[in-house]
C-alpha positions as CSV (number, residue, x, y, z in Angstrom):
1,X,0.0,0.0,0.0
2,X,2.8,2.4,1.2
3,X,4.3,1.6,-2.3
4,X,1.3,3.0,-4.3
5,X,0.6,5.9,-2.6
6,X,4.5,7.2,-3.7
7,X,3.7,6.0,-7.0
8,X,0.9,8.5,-7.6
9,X,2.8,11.6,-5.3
10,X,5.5,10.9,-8.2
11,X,3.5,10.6,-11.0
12,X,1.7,13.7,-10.4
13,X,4.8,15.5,-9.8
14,X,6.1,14.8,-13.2
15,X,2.7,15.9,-14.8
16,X,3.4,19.3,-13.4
17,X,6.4,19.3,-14.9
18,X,6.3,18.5,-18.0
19,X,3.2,20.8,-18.4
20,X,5.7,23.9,-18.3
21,X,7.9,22.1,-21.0
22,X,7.8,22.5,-24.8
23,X,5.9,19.7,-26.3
24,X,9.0,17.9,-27.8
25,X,10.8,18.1,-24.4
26,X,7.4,16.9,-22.9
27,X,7.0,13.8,-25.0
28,X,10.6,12.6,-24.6
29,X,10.0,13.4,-20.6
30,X,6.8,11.1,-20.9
31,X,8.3,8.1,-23.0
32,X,11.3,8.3,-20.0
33,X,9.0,8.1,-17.5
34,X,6.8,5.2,-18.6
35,X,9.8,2.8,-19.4
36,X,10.9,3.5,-15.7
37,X,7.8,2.7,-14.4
38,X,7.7,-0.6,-16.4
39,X,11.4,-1.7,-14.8
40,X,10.2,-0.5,-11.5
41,X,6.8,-2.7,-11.7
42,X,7.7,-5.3,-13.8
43,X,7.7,-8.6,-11.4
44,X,11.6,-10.7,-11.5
45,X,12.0,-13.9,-12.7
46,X,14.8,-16.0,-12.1
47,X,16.8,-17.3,-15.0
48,X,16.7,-21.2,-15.2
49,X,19.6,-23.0,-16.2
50,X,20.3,-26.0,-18.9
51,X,21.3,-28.1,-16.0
52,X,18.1,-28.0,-14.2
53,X,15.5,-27.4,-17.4
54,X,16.7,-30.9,-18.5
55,X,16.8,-34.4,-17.7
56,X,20.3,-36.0,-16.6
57,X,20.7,-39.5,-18.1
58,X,23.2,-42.1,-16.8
59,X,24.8,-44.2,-19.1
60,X,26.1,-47.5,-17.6
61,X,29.2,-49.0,-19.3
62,X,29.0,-52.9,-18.3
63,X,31.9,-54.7,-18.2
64,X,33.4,-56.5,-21.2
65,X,33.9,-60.2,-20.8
66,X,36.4,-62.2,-22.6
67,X,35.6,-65.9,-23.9
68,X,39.2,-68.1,-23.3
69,X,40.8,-69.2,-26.1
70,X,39.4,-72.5,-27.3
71,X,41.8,-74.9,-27.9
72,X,42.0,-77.7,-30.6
73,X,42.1,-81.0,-29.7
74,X,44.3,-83.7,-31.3
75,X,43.6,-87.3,-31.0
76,X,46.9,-89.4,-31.5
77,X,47.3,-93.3,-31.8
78,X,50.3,-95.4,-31.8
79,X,51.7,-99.2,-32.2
80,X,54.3,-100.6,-31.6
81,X,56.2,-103.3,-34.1
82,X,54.9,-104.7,-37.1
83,X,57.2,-107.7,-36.8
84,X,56.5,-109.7,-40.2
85,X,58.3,-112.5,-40.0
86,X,57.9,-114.9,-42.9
87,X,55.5,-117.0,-41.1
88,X,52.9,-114.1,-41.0
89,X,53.2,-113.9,-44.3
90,X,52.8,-117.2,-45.1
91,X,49.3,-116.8,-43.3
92,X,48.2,-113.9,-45.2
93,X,48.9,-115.6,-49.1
94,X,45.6,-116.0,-50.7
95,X,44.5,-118.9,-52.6
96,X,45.4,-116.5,-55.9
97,X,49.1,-115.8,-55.1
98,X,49.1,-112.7,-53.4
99,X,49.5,-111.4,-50.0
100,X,46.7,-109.9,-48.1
101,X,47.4,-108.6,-44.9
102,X,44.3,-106.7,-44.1
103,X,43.4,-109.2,-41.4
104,X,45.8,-108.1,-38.9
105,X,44.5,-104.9,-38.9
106,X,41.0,-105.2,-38.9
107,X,40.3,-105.7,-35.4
108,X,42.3,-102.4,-34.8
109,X,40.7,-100.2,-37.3
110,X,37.8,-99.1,-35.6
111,X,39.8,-97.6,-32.8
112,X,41.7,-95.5,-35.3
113,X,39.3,-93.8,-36.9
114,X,39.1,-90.0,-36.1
115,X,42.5,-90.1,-35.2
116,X,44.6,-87.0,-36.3
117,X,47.7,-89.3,-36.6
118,X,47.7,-93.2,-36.7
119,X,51.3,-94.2,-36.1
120,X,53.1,-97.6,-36.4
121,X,56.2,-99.0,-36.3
122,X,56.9,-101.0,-39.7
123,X,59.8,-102.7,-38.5
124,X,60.7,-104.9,-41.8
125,X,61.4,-103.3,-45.1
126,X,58.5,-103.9,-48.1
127,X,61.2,-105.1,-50.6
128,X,59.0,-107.2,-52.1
129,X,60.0,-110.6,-51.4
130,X,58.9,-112.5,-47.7
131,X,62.6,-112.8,-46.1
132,X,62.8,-115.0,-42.7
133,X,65.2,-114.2,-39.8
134,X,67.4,-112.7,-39.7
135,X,67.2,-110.5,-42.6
136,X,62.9,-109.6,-42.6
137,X,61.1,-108.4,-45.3
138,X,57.5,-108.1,-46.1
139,X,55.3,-107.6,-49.1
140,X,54.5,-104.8,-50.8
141,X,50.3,-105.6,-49.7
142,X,51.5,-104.8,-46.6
143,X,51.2,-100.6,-47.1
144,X,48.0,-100.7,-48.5
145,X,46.3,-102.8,-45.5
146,X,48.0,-100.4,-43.1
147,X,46.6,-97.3,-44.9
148,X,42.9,-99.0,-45.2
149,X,42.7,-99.9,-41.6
150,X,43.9,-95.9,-40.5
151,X,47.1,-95.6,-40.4
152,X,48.4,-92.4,-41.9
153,X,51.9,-91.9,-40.1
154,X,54.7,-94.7,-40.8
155,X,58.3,-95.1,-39.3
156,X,61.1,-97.1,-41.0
157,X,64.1,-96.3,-38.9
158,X,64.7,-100.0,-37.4
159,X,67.4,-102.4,-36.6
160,X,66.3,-104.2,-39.6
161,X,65.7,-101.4,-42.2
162,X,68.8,-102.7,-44.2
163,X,67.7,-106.3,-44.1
164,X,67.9,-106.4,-47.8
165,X,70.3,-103.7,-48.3
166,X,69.5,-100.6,-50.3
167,X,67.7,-101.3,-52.9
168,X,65.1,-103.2,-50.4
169,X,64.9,-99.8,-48.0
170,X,64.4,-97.5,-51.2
171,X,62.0,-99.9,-52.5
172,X,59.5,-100.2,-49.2
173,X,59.7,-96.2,-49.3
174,X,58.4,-95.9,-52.9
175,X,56.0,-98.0,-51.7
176,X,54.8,-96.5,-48.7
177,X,55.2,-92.8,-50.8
178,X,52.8,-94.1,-53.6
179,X,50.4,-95.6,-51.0
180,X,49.6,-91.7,-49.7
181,X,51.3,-92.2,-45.8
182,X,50.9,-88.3,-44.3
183,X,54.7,-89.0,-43.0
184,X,57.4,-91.7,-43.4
185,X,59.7,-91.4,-40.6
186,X,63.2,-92.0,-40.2
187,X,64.4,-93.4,-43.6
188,X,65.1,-91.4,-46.7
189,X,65.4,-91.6,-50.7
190,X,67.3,-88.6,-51.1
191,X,69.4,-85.9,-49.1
192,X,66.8,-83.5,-50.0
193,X,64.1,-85.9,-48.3
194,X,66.4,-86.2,-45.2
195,X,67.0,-82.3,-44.8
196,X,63.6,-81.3,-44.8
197,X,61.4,-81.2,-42.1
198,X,58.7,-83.5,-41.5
199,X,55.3,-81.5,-40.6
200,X,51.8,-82.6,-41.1
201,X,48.6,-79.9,-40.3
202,X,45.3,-80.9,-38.8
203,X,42.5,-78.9,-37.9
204,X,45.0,-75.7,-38.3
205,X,47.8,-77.6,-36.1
206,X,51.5,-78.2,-37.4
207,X,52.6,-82.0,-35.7
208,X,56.3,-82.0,-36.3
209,X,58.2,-85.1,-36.4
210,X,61.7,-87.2,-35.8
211,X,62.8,-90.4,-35.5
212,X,65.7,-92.2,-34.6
213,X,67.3,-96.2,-34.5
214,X,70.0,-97.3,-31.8
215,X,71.5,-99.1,-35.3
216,X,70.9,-101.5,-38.1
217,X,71.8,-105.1,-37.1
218,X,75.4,-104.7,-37.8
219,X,74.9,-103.5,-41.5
220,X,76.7,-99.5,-41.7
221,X,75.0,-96.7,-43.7
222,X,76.6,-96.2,-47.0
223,X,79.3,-93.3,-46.9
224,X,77.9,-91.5,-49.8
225,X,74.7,-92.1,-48.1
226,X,74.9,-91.4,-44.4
227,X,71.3,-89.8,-44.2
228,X,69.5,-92.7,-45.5
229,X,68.7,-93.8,-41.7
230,X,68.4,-91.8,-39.0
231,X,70.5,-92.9,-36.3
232,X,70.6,-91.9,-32.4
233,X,73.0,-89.2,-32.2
234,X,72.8,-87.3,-29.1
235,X,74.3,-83.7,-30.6
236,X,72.1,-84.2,-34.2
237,X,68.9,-85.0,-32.3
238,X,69.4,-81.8,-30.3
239,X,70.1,-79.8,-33.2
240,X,67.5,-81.2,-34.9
241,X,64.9,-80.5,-32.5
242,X,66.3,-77.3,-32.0
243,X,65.5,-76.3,-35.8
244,X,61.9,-77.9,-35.9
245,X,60.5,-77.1,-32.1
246,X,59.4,-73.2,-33.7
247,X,58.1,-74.3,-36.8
248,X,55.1,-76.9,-35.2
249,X,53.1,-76.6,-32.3
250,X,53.3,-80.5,-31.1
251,X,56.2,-82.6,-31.5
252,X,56.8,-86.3,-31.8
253,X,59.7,-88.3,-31.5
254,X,60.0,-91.9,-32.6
255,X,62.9,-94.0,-30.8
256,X,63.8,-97.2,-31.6
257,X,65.6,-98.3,-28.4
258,X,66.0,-99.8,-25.2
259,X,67.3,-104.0,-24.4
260,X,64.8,-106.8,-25.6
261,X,62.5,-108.9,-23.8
262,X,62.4,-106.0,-20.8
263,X,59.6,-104.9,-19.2
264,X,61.4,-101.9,-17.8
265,X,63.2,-99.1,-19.8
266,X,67.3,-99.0,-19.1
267,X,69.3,-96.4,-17.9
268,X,69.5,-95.0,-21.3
269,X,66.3,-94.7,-22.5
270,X,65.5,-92.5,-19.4
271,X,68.1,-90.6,-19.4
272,X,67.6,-90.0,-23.5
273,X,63.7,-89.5,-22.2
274,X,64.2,-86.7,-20.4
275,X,67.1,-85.0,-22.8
276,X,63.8,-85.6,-25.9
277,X,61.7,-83.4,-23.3
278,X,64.1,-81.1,-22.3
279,X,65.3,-80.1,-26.1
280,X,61.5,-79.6,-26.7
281,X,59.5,-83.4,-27.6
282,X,55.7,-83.5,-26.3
283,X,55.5,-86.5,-26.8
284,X,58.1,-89.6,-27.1
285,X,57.1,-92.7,-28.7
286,X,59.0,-95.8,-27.8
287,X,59.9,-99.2,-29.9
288,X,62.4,-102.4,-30.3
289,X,62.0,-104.3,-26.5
290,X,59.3,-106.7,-28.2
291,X,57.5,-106.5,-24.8
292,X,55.1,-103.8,-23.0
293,X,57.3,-100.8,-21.0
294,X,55.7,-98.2,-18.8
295,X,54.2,-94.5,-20.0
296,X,55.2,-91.9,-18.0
297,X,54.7,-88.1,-17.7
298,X,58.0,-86.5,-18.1
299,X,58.4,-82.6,-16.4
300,X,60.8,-81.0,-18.9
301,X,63.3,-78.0,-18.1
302,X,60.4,-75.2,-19.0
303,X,58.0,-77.1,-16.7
304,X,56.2,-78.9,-19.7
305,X,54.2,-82.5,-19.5
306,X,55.7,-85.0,-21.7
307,X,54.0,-88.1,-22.7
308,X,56.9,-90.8,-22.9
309,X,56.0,-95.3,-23.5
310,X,58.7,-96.6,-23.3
311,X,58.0,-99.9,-25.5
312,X,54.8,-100.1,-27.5
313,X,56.0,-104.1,-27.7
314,X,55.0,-105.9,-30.8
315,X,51.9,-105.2,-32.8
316,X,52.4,-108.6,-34.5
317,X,54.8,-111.0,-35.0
318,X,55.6,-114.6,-35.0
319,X,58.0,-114.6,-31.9
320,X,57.5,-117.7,-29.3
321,X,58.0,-116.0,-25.9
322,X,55.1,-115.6,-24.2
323,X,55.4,-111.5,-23.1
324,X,55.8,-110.8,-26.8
325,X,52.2,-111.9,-27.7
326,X,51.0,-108.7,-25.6
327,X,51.2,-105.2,-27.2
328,X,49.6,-102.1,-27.0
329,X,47.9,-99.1,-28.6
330,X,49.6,-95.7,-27.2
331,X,45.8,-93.1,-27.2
332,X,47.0,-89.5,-26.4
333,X,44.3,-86.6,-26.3
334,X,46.1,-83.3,-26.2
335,X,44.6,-79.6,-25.7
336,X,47.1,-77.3,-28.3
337,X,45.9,-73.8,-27.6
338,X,46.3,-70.0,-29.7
339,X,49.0,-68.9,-27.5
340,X,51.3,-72.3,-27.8
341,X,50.4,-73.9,-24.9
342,X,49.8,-77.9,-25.0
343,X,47.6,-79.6,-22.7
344,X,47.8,-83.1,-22.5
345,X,44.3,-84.6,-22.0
346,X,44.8,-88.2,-21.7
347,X,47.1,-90.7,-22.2
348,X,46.7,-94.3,-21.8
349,X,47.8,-97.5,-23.2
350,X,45.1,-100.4,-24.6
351,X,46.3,-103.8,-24.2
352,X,46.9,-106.0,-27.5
353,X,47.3,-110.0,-27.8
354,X,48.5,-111.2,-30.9
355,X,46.7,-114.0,-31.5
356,X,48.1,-117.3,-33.5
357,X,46.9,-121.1,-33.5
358,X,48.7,-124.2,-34.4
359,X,52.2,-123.0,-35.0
360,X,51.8,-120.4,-37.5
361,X,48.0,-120.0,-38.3
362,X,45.3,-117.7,-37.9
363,X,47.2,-114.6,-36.9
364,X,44.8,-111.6,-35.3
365,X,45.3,-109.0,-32.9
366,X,43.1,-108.2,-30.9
367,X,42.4,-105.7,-28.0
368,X,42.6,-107.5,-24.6
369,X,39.5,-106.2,-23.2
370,X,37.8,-108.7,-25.8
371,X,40.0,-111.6,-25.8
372,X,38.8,-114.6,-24.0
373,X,39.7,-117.4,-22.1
374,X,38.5,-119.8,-24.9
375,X,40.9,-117.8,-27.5
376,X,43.9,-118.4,-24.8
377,X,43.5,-122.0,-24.6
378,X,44.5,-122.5,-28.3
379,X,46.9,-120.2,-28.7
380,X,50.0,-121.3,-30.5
381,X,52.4,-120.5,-28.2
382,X,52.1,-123.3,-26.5
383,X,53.8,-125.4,-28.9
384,X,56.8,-123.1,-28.4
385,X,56.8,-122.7,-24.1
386,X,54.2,-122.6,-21.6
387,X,51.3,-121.9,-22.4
388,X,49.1,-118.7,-22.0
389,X,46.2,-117.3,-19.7
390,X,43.6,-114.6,-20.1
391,X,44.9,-114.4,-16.7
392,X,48.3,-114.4,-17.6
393,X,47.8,-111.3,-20.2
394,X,45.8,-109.5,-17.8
395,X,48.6,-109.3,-15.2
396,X,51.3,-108.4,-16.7
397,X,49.3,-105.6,-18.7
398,X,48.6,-104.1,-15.1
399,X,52.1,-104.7,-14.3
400,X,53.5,-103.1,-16.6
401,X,51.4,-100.1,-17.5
402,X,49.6,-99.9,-13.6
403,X,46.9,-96.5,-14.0
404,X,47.9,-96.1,-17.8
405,X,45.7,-98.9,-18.9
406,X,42.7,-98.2,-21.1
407,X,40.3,-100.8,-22.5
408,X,39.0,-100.5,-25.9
409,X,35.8,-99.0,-24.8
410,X,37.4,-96.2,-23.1
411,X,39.5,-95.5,-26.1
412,X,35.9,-95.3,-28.4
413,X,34.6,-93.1,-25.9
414,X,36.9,-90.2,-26.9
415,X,36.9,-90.2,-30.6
416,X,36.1,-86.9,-32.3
């Protein structure tokens, strides 16, 4: 109210002014006036701000997660001697003249398939003609059952792969080359075949390989030769392994080695073991006793597992003492990951019996777990010494390979 009241007092004031001024001077004075009366009366509002006119919105940044690497597995099988004396191949002759060996391998087959590599030891050269002991050799036939049945990975560096000299050796590799083997170990036609290195890929992973004889049965490379078998040299193995370790992501090494008829690996073949898994093997496969030896997990120098058997023992033969009728088929699983690292998944033996009747009939090989006592009672052997047990075979495979023993079904279990 006070307010008003000296509102009006003022605005009467300036009336009486302005009515003794000129008319120009009076309408300027009035226009003045009424523009300070509108400030003066106009009502103050506060200015609002961007921050409080709008909305704040929160955006949550959720962490990223990262899958692990996946890793690929490999699935890798392994026998031990294929031991072809002349009387197995005298079982395998067919009523037409040829030699069919697919019948030792049959029984196997199914437990190879899926595998990423199907090794064996082909102890006796292919040179054609059947050639008793001493000096072994085997039929042609024979590469083209072992590739039907699986096997995709052979070795030729034996005590016997000069048997017939060679032109025997050369011939069994043109053989095994034409039959389409992923890798011949161990034995070479030419220098150029010696020097380079022998790597297979599956499912994106490079499997190196090397392979080595303790010697040839008395016979001596030729000296214009001296690369046509591989022999155990400790310096040349570690520079060899030194030169393919970067260029694979899993390595094998093939030994022929160790004493005959022993159930336990020598001083040497441990002490070679370890120097394998120290110079960068993963995985060491072991030949040349005849007779089952243990698998063991070897700790290299960088802290690596390495799979080591010792002795496969025989895959067949025609031998008459009564350990060398059990074998056994080496099943390794392994995790090989993007950043290098190798995980083995499982490693295990499966028993074998090579199976003869009369003395030199009816040869099969078949996996222990399905071998019967019936089958044991009229196996050959007998004519040679005493005679075998299921029993018998079934304790010395514990003996021998303890928690490493696998049956067949286990094996089938873990195919891809």
């Amino acid at each position: 109210m006070m307010t008003k009241r000296k509102d009006g007092l003022l605005m009467r004031k300036c009336f009486a002014l302005l009515k003794k001024c000129t008319a120009p001077l009076w309408l300027a004075l009035a226009l003045v006036l009424a523009l300070g009366l509108c400030a003066c009366s106009a009502p103050v509002t506060p200015a609002v701000s961007d921050s409080t006119s709008e909305s704040t919105t929160q955006t949550t940044t959720l962490p990223q997660t990262t899958e692990p690497p996946k890793p690929v597995r490999l699935r890798i099988a392994a026998v031990g001697d294929n031991l072809l004396h002349n009387t197995v191949s005298k079982d395998c002759l067919t009523d037409g003249g040829e030699y069919d060996y697919s019948k030792l391998y049959e029984n196997l087959a199914p437990l190879l398939a899926g595998c990423d590599v199907a090794f064996i030891n082909e102890e006796v050269p292919l040179a054609g003609e059947i050639g008793a002991y001493p000096s072994l050799s085997a039929a042609g036939t024979v590469a083209q059952a072992l590739r039907g049945a699986g096997f995709n990975v052979v070795n030729q560096a034996s005590n016997h792969s000069l048997d017939k000299g060679q032109k025997g050796l050369l011939r069994s590799l043109d053989t095994l080359n034409e039959t389409g083997f992923d890798a011949i170990l161990g034995a070479f036609r030419t220098e150029e075949e010696a020097n380079a290195q022998q790597i297979i890929e599956k499912q994106g992973v490079r499997i190196g390989f090397l392979s080595y004889t303790y010697g040839l049965n008395g016979y001596s490379l030729p000296q214009d030769k001296p690369w046509l078998v591989s022999l155990i040299d400790n310096e040349k193995i570690k520079s060899d392994l030194a030169a393919l370790r970067p260029n694979c992501d899993y390595l094998i090494v093939s030994m022929h080695w160790g004493n005959e008829y022993q159930t336990e690996p020598s001083d040497g073949q441990r002490t070679l073991a370890q120097m394998l898994a120290d110079e960068g093997a993963d995985l060491i496969i072991g030949h040349h006793p005849h007779v089952l030896q243990p698998l063991e997990q070897l700790t290299a120098q960088d802290g690596r597992e390495v799979t080591c058997v010792y002795s496969l023992g025989n895959y067949v033969s025609g031998q008459h003492k009564r350990a060398t009728m059990l074998g056994g088929l080496l099943s390794v699983e392994v995790d090989v990951y993007p950043d290098g690292r190798r995980e083995t998944a499982q490693a295990g033996v499966v028993p074998l019996v090579t199976h003869y009747e009369g003395k030199a009939a009816r040869y099969a090989v078949i996996p222990l777990d399905a071998y019967t006592e019936e089958l044991a009672a009229v196996h050959g052997i007998k004519n040679f010494t005493d005679p075998v047990s299921l029993g018998y075979f079934d304790k010395l495979a514990q003996q021998v390979l303890g928690e490493a023993r696998l049956t067949s079904e286990e094996l089938s279990s873990h195919e891809h």
